[in-house]
C-alpha positions in Angstrom: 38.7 -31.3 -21.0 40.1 -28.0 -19.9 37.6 -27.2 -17.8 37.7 -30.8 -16.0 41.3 -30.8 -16.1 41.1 -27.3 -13.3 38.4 -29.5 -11.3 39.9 -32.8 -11.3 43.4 -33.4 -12.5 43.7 -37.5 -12.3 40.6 -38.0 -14.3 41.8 -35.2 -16.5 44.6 -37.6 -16.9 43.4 -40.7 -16.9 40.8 -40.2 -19.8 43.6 -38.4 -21.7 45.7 -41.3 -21.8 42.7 -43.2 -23.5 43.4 -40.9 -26.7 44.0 -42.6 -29.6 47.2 -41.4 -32.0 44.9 -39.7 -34.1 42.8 -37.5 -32.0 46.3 -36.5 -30.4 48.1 -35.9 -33.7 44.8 -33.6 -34.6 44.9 -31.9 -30.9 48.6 -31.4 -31.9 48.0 -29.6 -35.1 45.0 -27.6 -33.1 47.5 -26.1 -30.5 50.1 -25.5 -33.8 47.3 -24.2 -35.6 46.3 -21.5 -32.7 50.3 -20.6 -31.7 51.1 -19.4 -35.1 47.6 -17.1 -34.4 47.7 -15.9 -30.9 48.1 -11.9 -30.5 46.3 -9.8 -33.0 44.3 -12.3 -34.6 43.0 -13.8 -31.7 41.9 -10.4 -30.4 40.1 -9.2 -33.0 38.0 -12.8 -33.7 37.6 -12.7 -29.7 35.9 -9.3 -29.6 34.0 -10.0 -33.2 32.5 -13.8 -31.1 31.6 -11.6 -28.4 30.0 -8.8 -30.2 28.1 -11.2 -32.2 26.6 -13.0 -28.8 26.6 -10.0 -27.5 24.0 -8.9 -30.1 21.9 -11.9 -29.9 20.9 -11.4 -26.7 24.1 -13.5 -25.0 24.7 -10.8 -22.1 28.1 -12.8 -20.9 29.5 -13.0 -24.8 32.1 -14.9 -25.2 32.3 -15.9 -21.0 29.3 -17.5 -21.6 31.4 -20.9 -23.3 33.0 -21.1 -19.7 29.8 -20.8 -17.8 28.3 -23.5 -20.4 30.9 -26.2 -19.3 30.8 -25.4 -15.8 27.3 -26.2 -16.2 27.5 -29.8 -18.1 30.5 -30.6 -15.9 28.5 -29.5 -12.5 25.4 -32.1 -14.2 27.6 -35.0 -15.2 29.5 -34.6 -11.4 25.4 -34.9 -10.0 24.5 -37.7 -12.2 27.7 -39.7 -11.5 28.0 -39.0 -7.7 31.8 -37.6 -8.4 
């Protein structure tokens, strides 16, 4: 959603309005959940992700999650002509 929220805002919108109260009370307790563990914490797990790709023969690390997206979002534009 991220991802297709930077490349088209309305349907970003649009399907986020669909949520129902649970999936936003859980997206809710996700953002909570990462707040309380942004700085240190999400440094060292960051590096420790990307050492870990890194090692298995991921060149990009942990940039290769963006490139991923881009990728299924760049094949569901092609399939559905948006």
């Amino acid at each position: 959603m991220n991802a297709l929220g930077k490349r088209d805002y309305e349907r970003f919108h649009e399907l986020r309005s669909n949520y129902s109260e649970g999936l936003r009370r859980d997206l809710a307790q996700l953002s909570a959940f990462w707040e309380e563990h942004e700085g240190w914490f999400e440094k060292i797990s960051t590096k420790i992700n990307d050492i870990f790709l890194k090692t298995n023969r991921q060149e990009d690390g942990v940039l290769s999650y963006n490139r991923m997206v881009d990728l299924l979002v760049a094949e569901y534009r092609q399939k559905n002509n948006v």
